[in-house]
N, C-alpha and C positions, 0 to 999 in steps of 0.2 A: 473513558468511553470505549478504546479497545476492549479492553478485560469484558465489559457487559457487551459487545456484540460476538466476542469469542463463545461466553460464556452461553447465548444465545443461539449461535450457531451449534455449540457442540448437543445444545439441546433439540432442537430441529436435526438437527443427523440424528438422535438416537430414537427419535420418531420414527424417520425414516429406515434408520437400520439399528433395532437395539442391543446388535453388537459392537456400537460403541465405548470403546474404554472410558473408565472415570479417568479423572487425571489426581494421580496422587501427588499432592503437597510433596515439595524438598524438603528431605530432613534437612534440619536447623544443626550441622555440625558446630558451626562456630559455639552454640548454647551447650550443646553437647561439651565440648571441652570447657568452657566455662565451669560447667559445674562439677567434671572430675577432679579439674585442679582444685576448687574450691575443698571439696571433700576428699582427696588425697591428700593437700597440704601444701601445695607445688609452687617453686618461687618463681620459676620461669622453662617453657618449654616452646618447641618450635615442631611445626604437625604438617605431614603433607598426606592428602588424600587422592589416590588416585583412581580409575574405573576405567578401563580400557586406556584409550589416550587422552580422556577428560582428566583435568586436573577439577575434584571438586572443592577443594582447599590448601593451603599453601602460604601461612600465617604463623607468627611469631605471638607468643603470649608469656604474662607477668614480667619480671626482671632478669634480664642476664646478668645484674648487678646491683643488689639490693643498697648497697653502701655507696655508691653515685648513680642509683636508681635509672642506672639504663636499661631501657626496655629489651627485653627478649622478640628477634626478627625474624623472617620468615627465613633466613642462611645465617642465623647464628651458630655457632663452632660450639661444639659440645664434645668433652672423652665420650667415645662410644662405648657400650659396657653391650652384649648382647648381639647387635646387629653386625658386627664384622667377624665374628663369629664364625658362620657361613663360608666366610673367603679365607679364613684358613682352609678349611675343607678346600676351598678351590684349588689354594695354591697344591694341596696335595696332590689332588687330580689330575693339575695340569702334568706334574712329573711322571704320574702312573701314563696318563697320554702319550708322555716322551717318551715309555719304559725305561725310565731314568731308578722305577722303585716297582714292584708290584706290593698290591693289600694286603696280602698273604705273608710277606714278607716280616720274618720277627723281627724284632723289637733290637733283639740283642744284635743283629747285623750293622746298626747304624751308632746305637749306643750303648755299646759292649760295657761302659764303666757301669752302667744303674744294674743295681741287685736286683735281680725277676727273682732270688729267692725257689728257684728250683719250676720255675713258671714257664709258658711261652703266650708270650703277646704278640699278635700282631697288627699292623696303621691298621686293617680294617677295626680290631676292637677299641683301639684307642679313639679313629672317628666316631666310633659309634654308641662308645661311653659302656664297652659291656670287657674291658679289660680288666675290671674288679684291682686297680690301682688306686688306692685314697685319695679323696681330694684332700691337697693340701691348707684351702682356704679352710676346712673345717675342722681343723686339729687344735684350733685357739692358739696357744701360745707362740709357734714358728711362722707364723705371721700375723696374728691380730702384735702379737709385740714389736713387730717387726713393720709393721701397714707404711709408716713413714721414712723407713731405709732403705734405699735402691738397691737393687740386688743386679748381679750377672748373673747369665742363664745358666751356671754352675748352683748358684747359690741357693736360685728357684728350686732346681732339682734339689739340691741339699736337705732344703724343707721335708719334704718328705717319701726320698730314698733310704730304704732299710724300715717302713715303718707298716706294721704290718696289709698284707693281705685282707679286704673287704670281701673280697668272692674271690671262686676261680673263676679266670677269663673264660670268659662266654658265655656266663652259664645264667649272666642276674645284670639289665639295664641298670646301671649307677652312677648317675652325675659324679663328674670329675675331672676337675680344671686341670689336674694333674697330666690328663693325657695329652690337652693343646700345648702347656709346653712341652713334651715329648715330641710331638707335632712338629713345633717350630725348630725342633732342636734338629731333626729328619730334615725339614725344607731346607736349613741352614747346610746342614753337610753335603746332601745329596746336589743342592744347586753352588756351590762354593759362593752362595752368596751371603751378606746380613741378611736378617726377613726382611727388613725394609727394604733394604734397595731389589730383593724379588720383588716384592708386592707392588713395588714403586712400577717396575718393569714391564710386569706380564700381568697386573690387575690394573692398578690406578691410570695408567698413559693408553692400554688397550681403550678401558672403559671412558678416556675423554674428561675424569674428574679435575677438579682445578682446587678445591679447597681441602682435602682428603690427606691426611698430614701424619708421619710419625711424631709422634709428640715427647717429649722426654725431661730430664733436667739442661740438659745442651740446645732447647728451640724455645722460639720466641712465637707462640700462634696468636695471629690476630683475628680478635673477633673473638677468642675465646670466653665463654661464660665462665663465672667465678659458681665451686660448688657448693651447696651448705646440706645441712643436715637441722632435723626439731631437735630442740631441747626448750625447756619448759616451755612458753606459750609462744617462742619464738625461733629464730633459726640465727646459726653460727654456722659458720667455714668449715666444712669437710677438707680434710688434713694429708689422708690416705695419698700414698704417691703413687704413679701410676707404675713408675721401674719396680716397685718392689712386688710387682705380678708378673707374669709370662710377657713376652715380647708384642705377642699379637692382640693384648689391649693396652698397647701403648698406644694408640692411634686415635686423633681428631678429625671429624666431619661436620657434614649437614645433613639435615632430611634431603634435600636437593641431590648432595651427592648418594648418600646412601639407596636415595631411588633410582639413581643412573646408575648406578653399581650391579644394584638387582638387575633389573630390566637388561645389560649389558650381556647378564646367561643368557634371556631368551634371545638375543641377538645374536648369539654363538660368536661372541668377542673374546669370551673368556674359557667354555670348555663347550664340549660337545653337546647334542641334544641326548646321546647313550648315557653320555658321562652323569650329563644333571639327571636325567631318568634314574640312575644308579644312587646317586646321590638322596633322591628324595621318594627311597622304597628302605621299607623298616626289614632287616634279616634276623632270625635265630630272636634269641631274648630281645632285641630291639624292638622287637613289634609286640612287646607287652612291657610299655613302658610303665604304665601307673596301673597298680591293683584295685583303685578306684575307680580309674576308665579306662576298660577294656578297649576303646578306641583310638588311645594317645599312643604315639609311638616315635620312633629319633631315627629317623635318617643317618646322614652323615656330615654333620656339624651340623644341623636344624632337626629342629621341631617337627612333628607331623602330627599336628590335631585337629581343632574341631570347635566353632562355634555353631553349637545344635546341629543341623545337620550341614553345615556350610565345614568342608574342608580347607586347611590354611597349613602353611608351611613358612619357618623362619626361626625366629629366635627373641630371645628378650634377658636380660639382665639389669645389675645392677651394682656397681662399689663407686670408689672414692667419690662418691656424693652426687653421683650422675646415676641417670634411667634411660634406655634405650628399650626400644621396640621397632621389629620390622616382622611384618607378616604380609601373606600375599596369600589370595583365595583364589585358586586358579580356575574353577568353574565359573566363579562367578564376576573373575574379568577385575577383583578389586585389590590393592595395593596400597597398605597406610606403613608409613614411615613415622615414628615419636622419639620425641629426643630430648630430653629438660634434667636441670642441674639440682637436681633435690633425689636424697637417698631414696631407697625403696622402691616396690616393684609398680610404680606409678606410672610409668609411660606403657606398660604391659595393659593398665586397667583403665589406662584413656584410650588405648587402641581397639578392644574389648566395645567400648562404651561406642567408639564410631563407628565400629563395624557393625556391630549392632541395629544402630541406626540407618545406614546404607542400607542393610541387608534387610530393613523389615521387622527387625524383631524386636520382640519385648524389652524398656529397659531393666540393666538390673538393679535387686533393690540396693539403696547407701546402706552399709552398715549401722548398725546403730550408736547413735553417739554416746557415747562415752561419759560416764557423772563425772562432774568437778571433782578433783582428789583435793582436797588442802589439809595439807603437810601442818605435821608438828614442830616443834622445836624443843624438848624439854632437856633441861640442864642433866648432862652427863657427868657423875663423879668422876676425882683422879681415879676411885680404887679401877670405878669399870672402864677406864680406859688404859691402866694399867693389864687387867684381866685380859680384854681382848688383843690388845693391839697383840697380832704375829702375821708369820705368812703364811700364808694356804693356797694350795690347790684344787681345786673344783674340776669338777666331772659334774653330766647331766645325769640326773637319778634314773631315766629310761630313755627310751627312741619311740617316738610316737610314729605312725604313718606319713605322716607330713616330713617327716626328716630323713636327710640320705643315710647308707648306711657307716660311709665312713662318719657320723657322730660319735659313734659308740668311743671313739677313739680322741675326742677331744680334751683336752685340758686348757683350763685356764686358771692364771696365775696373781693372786690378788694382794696384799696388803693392808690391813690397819695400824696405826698408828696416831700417837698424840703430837699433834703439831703445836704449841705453845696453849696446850687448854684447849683442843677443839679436836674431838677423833676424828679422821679420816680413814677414805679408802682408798686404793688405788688399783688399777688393771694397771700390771707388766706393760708397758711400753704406751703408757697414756695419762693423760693430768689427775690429779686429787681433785677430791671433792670430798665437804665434809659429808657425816653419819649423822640424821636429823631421828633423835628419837620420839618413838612414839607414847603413846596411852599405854597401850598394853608391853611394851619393853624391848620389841623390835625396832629397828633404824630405817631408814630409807633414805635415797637419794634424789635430787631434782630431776635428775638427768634420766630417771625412771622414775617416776612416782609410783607405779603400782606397783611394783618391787616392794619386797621385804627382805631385810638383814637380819638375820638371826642366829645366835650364835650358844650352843652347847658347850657349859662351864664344868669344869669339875676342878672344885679348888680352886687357887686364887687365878688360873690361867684357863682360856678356853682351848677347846680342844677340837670342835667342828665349827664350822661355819655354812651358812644358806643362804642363796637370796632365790626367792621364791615371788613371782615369775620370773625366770630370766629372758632374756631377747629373742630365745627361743621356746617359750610358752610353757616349758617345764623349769621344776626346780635346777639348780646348781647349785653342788656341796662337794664336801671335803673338809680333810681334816688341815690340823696348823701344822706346819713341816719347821719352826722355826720362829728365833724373833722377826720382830716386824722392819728392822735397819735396813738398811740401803745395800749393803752386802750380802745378807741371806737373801732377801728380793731380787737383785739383780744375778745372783749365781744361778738363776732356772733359767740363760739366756745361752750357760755355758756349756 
């Protein structure tokens, strides 16, 4: 009986004055995430929305534990991949504030052992991703072999010091995790502390967080979500250990805290209103981050882009089986925090989807789904698995637009062999799985179905090998370096 005398009145006022506003319906976020996880694949995430000082959401969704089917809460603990990102930058800043370091400052003054290779870097190009240092996550084998070995911040660096030059510094925006550990390697020296116990110090006790945790093989986090990854129609355990990356994504949260974290800059708890101003304007090659859009650009550890014409600043990532997102549209007053335990860039394109909705705008379209693949099985002779089984190395046959430029420089390292009558593959530093052949004389795997193996013979032994798509949408290939045994395999580690 409200509703119909409101709805009454509002019409008798626009009699009277037909400058009465309509009242626009609440977007339906809760639906909204609903159906990205559905069509991203997601086993469990936790979402906080906020608009000035409204909270318009603040919910837990699917499983934080699919194997004792606990549900995913509104402060479930999730590895941040993405969203702490940003507070490295801070920690920098705060020192540049102390003059404890200036930007300008190279590279070689803090960590004189890394080879620059005749280079100078300085933290401004390392914040800002135009130091033209490879990323070492995308080099394939010194750490995809490696994803489940801890490493020390020696070891990190090891990865990929001495390996060549992507650009000269300054001259070309290029993602590169490589520089955050240089980063943390700076914070560490310059403040004679571990990263944690700074971050702990002068970020997490400033900002009042409570559940905001270094995370490692020495802690025990509660509440922690368990993380998985697809394989065939279903999901398994993501493996990846968090030590064997940089220091400053070793660290657990919540949307809860990660938006008290945020909000803590504009409360000037953690650096200046100069500082964040400086922080969140694009310089030199940073302000032409993507050749696709002329409006994307990178700050200094964040993001500076753009839904339609709404600007946003933050970050989003993704590994060991976790998806983080944190963005904030400063004009328009609105701030979403995502956070769920399934690989891929999924808490970026739930964030997307509810700002979206906030904001007025059009959804975008699902992808299209994808035909049922169903795999072969046909009987493999001894000769052809005598033939293929060796080891090889693969490289991507080109670098498409979509990919950074340290690809060019990837290798990965694979294996066939005959395990008692059944060929296998294997990736350097990860499980076997058999080679399902096909009709026309290619293989495949479960674990990729649209994948093709295919392998270039000459004589009774092959000589190249393909799998065509690979994870990254182009072929990989390469030739056989060796038999397929456990010791020609495992010497590419050495």
């Amino acid at each position: 009986m409200r509703a119909r005398n409101l709805a009454m009145l509002c019409v008798l006022l626009f009699l009277a004055a037909p400058d009465c506003p309509a009242q626009e319906p609440a977007p339906d976020l809760d639906g909204v995430v609903k159906r990205l996880m559905t069509q991203e694949g997601v086993v469990g995430a936790s979402v906080l929305v906020a608009r000035g000082d409204e909270i318009l959401l603040h919910r837990g969704y699917g499983f934080a534990d699919l194997g004792l089917e606990a549900p995913s809460k509104d402060e479930t603990v999730y590895h941040v991949v993405g969203p702490m990102l940003p507070f490295t930058g801070v920690a920098v800043m705060q020192l540049m504030e102390r003059g404890k370091l200036s930007l300008d400052d190279d590279l070689s003054k803090y960590v004189p052992e890394f080879p620059l290779q005749g280079h100078h870097v300085t933290i401004r190009q390392l914040l800002n991703h135009t130091s033209g240092i490879v990323d070492y996550h995308y080099l394939g084998d010194p750490i995809e072999a490696t994803s489940r070995q801890p490493k020390a911040l020696d070891e990190v660096m090891a990865l990929y010091a001495g390996k060549n030059w992507v650009n000269e510094p300054g001259t070309k925006w290029d993602w590169s995790i490589s520089g955050f550990q240089l980063l943390v390697t700076i914070v560490e020296r310059v403040s004679g502390q571990s990263f944690a116990e700074y971050v702990q110090q002068n970020i997490f006790t400033p900002a009042g967080v409570k559940s905001t945790t270094y995370c490692d093989d020495f802690s025990l986090v509660h509440g922690l979500s368990h993380a998985y990854r697809r394989f065939e129609k279903s999901y398994v355990p993501a493996n990846e250990n968090d030590m064997a990356y940089n220091a400053d994504l070793r660290f657990c949260s919540t949307v809860g805290d990660i938006y008290q974290l945020w909000k803590s800059i504009g409360k000037k708890k953690l650096v200046q209103p100069e500082t964040f101003k400086l922080m969140t304007t694009a310089e030199g090659a940073a302000a032409h981050m993507s050749p696709q859009d002329p409006k994307s650009q990178y700050g200094f550890a964040m993001i500076l882009n753009h839904e339609e014409e709404h600007g946003r600043i933050g970050q989003h990532g993704s590994l060991f089986g976790y998806s983080g997102s944190l963005y904030d549209f400063p004009e328009d007053g609105l701030t979403i925090v995502v956070l769920t335990n399934t690989e891929g860039q999924n808490a970026y394109a739930i964030t997307r989807g509810l700002a979206r909705a906030v904001l007025g705008l059009p959804q975008l379209p699902a992808p299209p789904t994808a035909p049922q693949i169903i795999l072969q099985d046909k009987t493999v002779s001894a000769e052809e698995r005598k033939q293929f089984s060796g080891t090889y190395v693969l490289k991507l046959d080109r670098l498409t637009p979509a990919l950074h430029d340290s690809f060019a420089q990837y290798r990965r390292t694979f294996r066939v062999f005959d395990e008692n009558g059944r060929l296998m593959i294997q990736a350097l530093g990860e499980g076997p799985e058999r080679l399902l052949k096909q009709e026309d004389g290619t293989f495949a795997m479960r674990s990729k179905p649209k994948s093709r193996v295919s392998f270039a013979a000459y004589g009774s032994t092959a000589a190249n090998m393909k799998i065509d798509p690979s994870d990254f949408g182009v072929a990989l290939s390469g030739e056989r370096i060796g038999a397929g045994d456990p010791q020609t395999f495992h010497r590419q580690l050495q």
